[in-house]
C-alpha positions in Angstrom: -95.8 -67.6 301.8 -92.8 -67.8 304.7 -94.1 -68.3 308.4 -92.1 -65.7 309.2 -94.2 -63.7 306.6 -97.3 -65.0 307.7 -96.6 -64.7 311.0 -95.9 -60.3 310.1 -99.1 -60.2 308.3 -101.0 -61.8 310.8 -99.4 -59.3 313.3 -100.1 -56.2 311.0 -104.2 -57.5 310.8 -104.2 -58.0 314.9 -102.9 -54.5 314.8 -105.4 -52.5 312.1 -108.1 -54.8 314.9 -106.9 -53.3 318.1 -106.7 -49.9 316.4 -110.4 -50.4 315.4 -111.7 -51.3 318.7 -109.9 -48.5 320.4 -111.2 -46.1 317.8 -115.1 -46.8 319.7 -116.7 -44.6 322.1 -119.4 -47.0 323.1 -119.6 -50.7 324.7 -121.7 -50.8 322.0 -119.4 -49.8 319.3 -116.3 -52.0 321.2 -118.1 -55.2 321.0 -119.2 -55.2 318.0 -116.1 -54.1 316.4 -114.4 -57.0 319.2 -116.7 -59.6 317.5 -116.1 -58.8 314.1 -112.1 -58.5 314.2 -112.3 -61.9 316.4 -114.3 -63.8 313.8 -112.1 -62.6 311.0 -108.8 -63.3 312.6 -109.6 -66.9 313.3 -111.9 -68.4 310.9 -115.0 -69.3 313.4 -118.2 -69.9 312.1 -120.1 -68.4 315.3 -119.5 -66.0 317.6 -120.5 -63.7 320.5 -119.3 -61.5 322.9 -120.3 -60.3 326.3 -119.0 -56.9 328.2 -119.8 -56.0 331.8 -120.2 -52.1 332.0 -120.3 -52.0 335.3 -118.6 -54.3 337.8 -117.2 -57.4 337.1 -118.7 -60.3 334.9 -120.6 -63.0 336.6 -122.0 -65.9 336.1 -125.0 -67.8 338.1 -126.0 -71.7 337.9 -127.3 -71.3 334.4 -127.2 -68.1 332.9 -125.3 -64.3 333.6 -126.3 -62.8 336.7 -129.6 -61.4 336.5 -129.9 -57.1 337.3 -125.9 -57.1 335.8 -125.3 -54.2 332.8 -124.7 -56.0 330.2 -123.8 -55.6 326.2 -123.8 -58.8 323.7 -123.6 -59.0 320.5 -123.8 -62.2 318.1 -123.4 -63.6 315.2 -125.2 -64.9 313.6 -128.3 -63.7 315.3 -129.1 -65.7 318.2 -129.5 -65.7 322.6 -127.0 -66.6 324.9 -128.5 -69.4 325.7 -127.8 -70.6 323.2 -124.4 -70.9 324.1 -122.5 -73.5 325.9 -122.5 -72.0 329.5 -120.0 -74.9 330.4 -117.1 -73.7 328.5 -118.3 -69.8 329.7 -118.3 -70.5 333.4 -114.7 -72.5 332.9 -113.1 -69.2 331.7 -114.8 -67.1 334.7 -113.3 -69.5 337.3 -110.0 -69.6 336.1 -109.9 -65.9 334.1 -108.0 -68.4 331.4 -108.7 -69.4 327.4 -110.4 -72.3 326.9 -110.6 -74.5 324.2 -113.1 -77.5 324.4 -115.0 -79.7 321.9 -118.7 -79.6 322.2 -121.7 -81.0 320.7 -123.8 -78.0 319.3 -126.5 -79.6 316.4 -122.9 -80.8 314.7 -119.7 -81.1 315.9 -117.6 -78.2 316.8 -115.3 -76.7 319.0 -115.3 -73.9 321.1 -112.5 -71.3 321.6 -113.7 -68.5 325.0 -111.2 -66.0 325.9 -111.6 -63.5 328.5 -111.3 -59.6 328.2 -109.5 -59.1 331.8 -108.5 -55.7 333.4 -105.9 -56.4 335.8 -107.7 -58.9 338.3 -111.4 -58.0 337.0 -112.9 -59.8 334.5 -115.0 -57.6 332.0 -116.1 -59.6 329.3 -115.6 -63.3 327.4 -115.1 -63.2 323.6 -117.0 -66.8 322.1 -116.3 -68.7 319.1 -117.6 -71.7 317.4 -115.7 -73.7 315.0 -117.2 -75.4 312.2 -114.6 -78.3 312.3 -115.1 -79.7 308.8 -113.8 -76.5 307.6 -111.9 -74.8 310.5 -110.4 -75.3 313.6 -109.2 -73.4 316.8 -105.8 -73.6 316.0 -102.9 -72.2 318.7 -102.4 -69.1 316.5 -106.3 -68.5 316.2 -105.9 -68.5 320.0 -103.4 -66.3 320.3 -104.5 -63.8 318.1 -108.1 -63.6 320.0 -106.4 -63.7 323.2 -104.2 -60.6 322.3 -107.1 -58.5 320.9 -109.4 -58.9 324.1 -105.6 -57.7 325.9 -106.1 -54.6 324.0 -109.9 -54.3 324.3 -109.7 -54.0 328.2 -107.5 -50.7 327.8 -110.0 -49.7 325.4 -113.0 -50.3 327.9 -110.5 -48.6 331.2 -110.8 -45.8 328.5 -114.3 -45.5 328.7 -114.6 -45.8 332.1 -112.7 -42.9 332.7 -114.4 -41.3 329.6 -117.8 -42.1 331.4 -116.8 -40.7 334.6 -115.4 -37.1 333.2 -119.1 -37.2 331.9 -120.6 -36.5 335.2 -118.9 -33.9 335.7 -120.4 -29.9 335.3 -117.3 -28.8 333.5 -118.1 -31.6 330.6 -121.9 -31.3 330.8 -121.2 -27.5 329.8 -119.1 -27.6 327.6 -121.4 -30.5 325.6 -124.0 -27.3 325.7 -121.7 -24.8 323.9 -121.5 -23.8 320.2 -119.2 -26.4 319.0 -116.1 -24.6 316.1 -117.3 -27.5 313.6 -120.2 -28.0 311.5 -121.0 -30.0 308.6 -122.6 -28.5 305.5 -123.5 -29.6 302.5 -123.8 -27.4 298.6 -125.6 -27.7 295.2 -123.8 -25.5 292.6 -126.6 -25.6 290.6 -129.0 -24.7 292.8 -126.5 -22.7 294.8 -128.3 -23.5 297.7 -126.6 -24.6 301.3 -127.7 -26.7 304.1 -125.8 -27.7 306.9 -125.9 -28.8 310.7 -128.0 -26.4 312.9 -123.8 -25.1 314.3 -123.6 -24.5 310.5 -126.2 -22.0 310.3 -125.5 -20.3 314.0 -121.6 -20.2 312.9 -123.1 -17.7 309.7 -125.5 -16.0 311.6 -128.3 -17.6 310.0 -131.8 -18.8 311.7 -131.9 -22.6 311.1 -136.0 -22.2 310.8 -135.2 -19.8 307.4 -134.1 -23.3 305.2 -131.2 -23.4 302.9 -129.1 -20.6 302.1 -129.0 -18.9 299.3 -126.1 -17.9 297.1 -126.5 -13.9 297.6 -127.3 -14.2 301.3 -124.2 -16.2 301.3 -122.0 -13.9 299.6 -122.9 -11.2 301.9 -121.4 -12.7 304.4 -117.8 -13.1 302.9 -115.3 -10.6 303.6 -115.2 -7.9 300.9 -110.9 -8.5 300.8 -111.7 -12.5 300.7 -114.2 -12.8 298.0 -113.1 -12.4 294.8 -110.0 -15.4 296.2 -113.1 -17.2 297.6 -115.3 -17.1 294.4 -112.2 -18.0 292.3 -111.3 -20.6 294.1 -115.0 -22.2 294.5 -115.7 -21.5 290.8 -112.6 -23.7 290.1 -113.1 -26.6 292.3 -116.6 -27.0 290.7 -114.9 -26.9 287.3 -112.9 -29.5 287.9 -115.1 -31.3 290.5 -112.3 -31.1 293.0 -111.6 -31.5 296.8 -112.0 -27.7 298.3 -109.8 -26.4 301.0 -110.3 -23.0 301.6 -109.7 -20.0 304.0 -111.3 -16.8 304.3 -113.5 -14.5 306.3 -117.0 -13.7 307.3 -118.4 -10.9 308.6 -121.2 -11.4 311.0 -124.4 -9.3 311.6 -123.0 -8.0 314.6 -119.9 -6.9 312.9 -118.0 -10.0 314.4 -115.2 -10.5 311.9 -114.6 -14.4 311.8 -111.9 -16.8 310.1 -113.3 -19.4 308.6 -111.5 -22.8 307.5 -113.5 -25.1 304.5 -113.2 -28.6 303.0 -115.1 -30.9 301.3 -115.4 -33.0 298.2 -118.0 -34.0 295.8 -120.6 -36.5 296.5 -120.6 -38.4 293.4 -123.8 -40.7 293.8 -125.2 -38.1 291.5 -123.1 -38.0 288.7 -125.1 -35.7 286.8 -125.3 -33.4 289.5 -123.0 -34.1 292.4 -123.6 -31.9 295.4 -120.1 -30.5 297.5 -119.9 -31.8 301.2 -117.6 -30.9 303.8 -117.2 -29.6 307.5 -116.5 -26.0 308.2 -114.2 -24.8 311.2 -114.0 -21.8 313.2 -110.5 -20.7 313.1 -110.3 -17.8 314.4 -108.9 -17.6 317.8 -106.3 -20.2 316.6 -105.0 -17.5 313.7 -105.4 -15.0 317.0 -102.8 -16.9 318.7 -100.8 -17.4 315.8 -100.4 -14.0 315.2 -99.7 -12.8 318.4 -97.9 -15.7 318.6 -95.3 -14.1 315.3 -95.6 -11.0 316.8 -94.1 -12.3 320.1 -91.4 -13.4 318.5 -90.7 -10.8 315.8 -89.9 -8.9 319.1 -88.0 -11.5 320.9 -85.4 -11.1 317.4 -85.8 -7.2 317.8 -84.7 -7.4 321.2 -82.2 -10.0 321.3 -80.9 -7.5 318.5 -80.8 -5.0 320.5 -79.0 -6.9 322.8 -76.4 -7.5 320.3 -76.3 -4.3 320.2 -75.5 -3.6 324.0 -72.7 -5.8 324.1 -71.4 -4.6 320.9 -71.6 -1.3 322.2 -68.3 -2.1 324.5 -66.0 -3.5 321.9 -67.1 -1.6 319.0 -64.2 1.3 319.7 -61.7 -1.7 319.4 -63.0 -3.4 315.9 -63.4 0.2 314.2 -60.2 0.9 315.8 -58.2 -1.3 313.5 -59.1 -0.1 310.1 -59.2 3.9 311.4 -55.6 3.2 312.6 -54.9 1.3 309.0 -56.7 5.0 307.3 -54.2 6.8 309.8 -50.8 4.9 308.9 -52.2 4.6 304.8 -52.6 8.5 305.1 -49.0 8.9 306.9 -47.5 6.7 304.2 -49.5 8.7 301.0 -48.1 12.1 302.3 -44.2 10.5 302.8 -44.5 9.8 299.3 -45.8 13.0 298.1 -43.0 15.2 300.4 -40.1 13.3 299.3 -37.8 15.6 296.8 -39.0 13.6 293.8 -42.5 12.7 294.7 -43.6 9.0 294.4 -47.1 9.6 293.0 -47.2 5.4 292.1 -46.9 5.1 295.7 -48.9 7.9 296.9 -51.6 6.9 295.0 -51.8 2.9 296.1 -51.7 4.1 299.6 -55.0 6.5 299.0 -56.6 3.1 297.1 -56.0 1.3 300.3 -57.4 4.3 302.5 -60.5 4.4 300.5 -60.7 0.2 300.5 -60.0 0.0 304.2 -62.8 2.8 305.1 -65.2 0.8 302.6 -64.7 -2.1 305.3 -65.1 0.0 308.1 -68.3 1.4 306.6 -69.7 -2.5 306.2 -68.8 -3.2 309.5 -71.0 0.2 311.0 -73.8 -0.9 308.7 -73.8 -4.0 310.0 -74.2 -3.0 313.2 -77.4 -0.9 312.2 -79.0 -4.1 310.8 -79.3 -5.6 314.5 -81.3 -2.8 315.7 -83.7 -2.7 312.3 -87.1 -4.6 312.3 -85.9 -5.4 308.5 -83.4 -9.3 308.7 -80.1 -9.1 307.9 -78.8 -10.2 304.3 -78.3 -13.9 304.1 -75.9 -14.7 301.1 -74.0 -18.3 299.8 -70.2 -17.5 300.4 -67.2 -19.6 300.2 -65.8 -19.6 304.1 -62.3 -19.4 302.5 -62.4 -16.2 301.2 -64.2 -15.2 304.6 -61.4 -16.2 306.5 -58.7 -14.8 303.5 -60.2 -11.3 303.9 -60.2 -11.2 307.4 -56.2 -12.5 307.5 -56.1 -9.9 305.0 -57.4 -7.3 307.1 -54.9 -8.3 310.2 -51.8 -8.4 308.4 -50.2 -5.1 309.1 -51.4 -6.4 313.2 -50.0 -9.6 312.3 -46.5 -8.7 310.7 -46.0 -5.7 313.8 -46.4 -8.3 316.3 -43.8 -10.6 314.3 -46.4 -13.9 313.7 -46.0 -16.3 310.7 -49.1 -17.3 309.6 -49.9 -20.9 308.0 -52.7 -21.8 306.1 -54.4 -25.1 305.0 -57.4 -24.1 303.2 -60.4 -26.9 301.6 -59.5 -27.0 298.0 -63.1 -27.5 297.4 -64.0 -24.1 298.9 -67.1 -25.3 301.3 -69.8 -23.0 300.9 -72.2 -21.7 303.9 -75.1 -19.3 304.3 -74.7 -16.2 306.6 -74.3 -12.4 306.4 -70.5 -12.0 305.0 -69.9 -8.8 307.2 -71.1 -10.5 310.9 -68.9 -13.4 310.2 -65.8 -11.3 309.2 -66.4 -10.0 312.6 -66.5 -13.0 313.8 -62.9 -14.1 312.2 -61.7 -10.6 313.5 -62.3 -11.0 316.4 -60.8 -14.6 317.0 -57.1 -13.4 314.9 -57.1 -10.8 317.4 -57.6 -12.4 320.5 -54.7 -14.9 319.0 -52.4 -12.2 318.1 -53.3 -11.2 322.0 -52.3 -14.3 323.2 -49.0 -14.7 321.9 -47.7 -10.9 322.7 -45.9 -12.1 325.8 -44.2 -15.4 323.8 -40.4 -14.6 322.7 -38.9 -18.2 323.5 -40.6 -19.7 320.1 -41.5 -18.5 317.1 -45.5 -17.4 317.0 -47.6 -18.9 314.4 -51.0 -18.3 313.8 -52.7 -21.3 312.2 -55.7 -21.2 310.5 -57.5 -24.0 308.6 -61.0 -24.7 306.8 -62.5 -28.2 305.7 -65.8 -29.6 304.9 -67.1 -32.5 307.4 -70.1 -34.5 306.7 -72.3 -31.1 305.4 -70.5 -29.3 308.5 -67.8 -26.8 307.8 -65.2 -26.1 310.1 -63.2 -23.4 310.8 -59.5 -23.8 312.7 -57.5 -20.6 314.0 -55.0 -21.8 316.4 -51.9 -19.8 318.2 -49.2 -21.1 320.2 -49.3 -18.4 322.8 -50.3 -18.6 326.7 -53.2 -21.0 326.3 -56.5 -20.9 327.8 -57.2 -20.8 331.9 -57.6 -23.9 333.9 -61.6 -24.9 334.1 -64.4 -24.8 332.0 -63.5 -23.6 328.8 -67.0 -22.6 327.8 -67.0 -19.8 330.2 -64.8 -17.7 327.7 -68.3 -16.7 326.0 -70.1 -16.1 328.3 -70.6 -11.8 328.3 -68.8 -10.2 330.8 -66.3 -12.8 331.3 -62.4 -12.1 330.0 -58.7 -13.7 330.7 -57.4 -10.1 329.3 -56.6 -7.3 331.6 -58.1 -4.8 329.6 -60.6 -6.8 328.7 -64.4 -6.4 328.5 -65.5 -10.0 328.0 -67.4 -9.1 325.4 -66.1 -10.0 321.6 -66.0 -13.9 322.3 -70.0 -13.3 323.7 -70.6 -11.6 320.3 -68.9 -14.1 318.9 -71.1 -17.3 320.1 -74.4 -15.4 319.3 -73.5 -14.6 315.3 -72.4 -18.3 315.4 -75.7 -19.4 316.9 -77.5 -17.1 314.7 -76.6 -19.6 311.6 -77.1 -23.1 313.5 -73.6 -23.2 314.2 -71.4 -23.7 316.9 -68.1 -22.2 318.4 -65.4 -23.9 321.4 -62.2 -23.8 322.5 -59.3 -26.4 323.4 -56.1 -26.1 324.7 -53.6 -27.2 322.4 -51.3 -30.4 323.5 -47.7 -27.9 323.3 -48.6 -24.6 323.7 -51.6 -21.8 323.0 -54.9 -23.1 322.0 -57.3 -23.9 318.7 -61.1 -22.1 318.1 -63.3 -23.7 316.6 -66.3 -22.4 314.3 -68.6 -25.2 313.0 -71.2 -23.8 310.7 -74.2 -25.6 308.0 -72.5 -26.2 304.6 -74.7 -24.8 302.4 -76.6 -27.4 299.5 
């Protein structure tokens, strides 16, 4: 083995130590597990510690301070007198690790570290080494030195934890029901025993003995118990771990949620009884489901807030395909009055009425979804054709107001997840507010560029025009509601547009372009 590799495991098993001694909830507990990890980590052949749990540890001419709170623990058995109070009182003085040869019935040497918190000294960690088979080498040191670092946090810990003790808020809450109890199950028998909170968690008298399988039964919720018995006549079967929820219902009529596990003692192979803790769940699945209930009206609302913003602009998106029916209609009937009917014509035209009001009909339907209780359709589409239909959909708006279009469009078609019609919107609305934009040009030709392309499992979404640009300032105003450049303007179709955008863990911003006019951008999830 590397030392650098030695040097990480030794690291990893100083680690799994402090993480056992901080796992204690006793002096007791801390130094024994202290005195255990120390001897393992370096080798000693003796050892002992000594913790102060009051004050700070002392020493007098020839032993600890008598009257002092004190917890010691050895191995193997012995006294602290035992000991070699020279090396001990050496480490109180100077609140340093020593390391000193001594003569102890053989020869040995002696490693004594001390546990310090900040400037107070709260215990010594001792170890003997048997020098024909190990010594107190610098990393042996080092290690034992680091642990007792660690085990004065531990011991702070408890000193606080000692403290909050005292108090009457702790003292009771130590004398109320606790939500756990331990229980323990023979399927053959089907007879239970448990922890005296077992039996008051039931509604049972702990004086009655174990519980029988009928009086257990009556407590299950009538709903819960045929999943209950299923699932217990299963894990039995197979001798399984069980993890189970259901209800009880109490003599009172208190209806309680009730969470199970356990697993099989197998000591008894023949007949292995199940053993597990049982917790009260019940005002945690409370909160939960007011919790979901919170929230399913947060979406309702924030739906209906949709809806009150939509409310403004919804004359101008219906608007376009009613005046697309109107001019289709006009069109249909100049075929049909002509002195030799075009009925070819006349009937394309009607196709495009009927196709056009289709559209307009997805979009009002749409609409109604934000106000329903029930979640909008989420369906895999490929954002090109998104985009296609909506240029689609402006190009009698795009060849009145004169505007070339270019389009650079992923070849792979990227794919995302969202509700077709709310996005269309979406791309409706942004064409428009270009084809706005570049109304007032007539010194260049107006282009509307739009583009789509998959980046890192993001896909993006370019529309750009070279009209009048964007306003000097913060460009992220434009979506907030109320907010518009336009004079006619609501402020309210770029504000719809962010939330849809949101909706889908997307996002949406504008730039000014370097010439002239300015690029939207729509980044949305590429679907897997």
């Amino acid at each position: 083995m590397s030392e650098t590799e030695g040097q990480r495991l030794a690291l990893q098993t100083i680690a799994k130590a402090g993480q056992i001694v901080a796992a204690q909830i006793s002096f007791d507990g801390v130094a024994t597990a202290l005195l255990n990890a120390s001897l393992e980590l370096s080798g000693a052949a003796r050892g002992a510690v000594v913790l102060a749990t009051k004050g700070d540890l002392t020493l007098s001419e020839n032993a600890f301070e008598p009257g002092l709170p004190l917890v010691s623990k050895l191995k193997p058995d012995g006294t602290l007198t035992d000991l070699s109070m020279e090396v001990m009182r050496a480490v109180v003085e100077t609140r340093a690790p020593h390391v000193r040869a001594v003569q102890s019935g053989s020869s040995a040497t002696v490693l004594c570290t001390p546990v310090m918190s900040g400037t107070a000294l709260k215990g010594l960690t001792y170890l003997e080494f048997d020098s024909s088979r190990h010594e107190a080498t610098p990393a042996a040191a080092a290690a034992v030195t680091l642990l007792a670092s660690q085990t004065a946090l531990t011991l702070d810990a408890l000193g606080e934890f000692g403290s909050q003790r005292e108090e009457p808020v702790w003292r009771s809450r130590s004398r109320s029901t606790g939500s756990i109890a331990t229980f323990r199950w023979n399927p053959a028998t089907r007879l239970a025993t448990g922890s005296p909170e077992y039996y008051e968690m039931l509604g049972f008298d702990p004086e009655s003995g174990p519980i029988d399988f009928v009086s257990m039964a009556s407590r299950v919720h009538p709903a819960d118990y045929p999943t209950a018995q299923a699932v217990v006549d299963d894990i039995v079967r197979r001798r399984a771990p069980l993890r189970i929820e259901f209800r009880i219902i109490l003599p009172s009529g208190d209806v309680r949620q009730l969470l199970w596990s356990g697993q099989f003692d197998l000591t008894n192979p023949v007949l292995p009884e199940l053993v597990g803790v049982v917790m009260d769940i019940t005002e945690l699945r409370a909160a939960d489901d007011l919790l979901r209930a919170a929230q399913e009206d947060a979406d309702r609302q924030l739906r209906l807030a949709w809806l009150g913003e939509m409310a403004g602009s919804i004359i101008h998106e219906v608007n376009q395909p009613l005046g697309a029916i109107v001019s289709s209609a006009g069109a249909a009937a100049h075929w049909l009055e002509r002195d030799r009917p075009d009925i070819e014509a006349a009937i394309k035209s009607i196709q495009r009425i009927c196709e056009i009001a289709h559209r307009a009909g997805r979009t009002v339907s749409d609409m109604r979804a934000l106000t329903s209780k029930s979640s909008t359709e989420i369906v895999d589409r490929s954002m090109n054709s998104i985009l296609g239909e909506a240029l689609q959909m402006s190009s009698a708006l795009l060849n009145r107001s004169n505007i070339r279009t270019a389009t650079a469009f992923d070849p792979n078609r990227p794919v995302v997840s969202v509700n077709p019609a709310q996005l269309l919107q979406v791309m409706l609305n942004l064409i428009h507010n270009a084809v706005d934009s570049m109304r007032e040009v007539s010194d260049r030709q107006r282009i509307l560029s739009t583009r789509t392309r998959a980046d890192d499992g993001v896909v993006v979404v370019e529309i750009a025009d070279n009209g009048v640009g964007l306003p000097s300032g913060d460009t992220g105003r434009l979506f907030d509601p109320l907010y518009t450049t336009k004079t006619a303007g609501m402020g309210l179709g770029l504000s719809i547009c962010r939330r849809v955008v949101l909706a889908y863990g997307g996002t949406i911003a504008a730039r000014p372009n370097a010439d002239f006019g300015a690029t939207f951008v729509v980044r949305l999830p590429q679907a897997e």
